[in-house]
C-alpha positions in Angstrom: 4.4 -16.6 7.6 7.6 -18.7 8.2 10.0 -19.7 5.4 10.9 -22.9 4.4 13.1 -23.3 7.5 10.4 -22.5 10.2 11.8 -19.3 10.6 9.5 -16.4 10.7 9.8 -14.5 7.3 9.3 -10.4 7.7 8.2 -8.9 4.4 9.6 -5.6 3.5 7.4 -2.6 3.4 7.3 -2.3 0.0 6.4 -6.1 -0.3 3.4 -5.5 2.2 2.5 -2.5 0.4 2.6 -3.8 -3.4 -0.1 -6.9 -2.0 -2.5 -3.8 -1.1 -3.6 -2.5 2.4 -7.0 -4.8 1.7 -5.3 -7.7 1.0 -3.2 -7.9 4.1 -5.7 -6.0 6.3 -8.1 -9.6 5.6 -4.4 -11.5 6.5 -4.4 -9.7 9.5 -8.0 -10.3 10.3 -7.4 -13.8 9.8 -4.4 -14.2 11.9 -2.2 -14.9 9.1 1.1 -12.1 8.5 0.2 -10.2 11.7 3.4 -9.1 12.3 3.7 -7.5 8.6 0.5 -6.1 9.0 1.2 -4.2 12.3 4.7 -3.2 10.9 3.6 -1.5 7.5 0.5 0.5 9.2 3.5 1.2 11.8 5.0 2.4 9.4 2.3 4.3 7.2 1.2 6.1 10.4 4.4 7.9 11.3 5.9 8.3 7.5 6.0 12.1 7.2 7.2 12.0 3.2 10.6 13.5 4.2 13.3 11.9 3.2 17.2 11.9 4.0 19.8 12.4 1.0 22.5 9.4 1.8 25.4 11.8 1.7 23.6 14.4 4.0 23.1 10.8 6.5 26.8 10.4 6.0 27.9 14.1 6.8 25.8 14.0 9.5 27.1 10.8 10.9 31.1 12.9 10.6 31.6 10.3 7.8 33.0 11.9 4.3 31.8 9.3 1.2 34.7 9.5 -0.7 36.4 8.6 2.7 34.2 5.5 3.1 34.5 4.4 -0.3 38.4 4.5 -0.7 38.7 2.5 2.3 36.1 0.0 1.0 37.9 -0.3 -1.8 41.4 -0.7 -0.1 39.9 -3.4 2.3 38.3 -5.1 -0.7 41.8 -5.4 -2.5 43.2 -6.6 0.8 40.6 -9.8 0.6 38.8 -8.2 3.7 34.8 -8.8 3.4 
């Protein structure tokens, strides 16, 4: 479904899933939000329930979160976005 500037609009999984897997299943069948549709059951299909900590994505990354966040906060106080 495109947005008010034409562009196509991709919904977030958790917007696809809060309309219900029967609700955009019948968009799907009726051509409307295919690409949403494909996406979430993408999506549902290969989700194994684990989930990554953020600081264990970080370590693993060689990043140290206190590291990141001092030198957000220095290049926010520097007027660097």
């Amino acid at each position: 479904m495109p947005d008010h500037k034409g562009t196509p609009r991709i919904a977030s999984g958790v917007e696809a899933a809060s309309r219900g897997i029967s609700s955009l299943m019948r968009s799907v069948e009726q051509g409307e939000d295919l690409h949403d549709g494909i996406l979430l059951l993408s999506r549902l299909a290969r989700d194994s329930g684990q989930r990554t900590d953020l600081d264990d994505a970080i370590s693993s990354l060689g990043f140290d979160r206190e590291e990141l966040e001092a030198e957000l906060r220095a290049d926010l106080a520097a007027g660097r976005e």
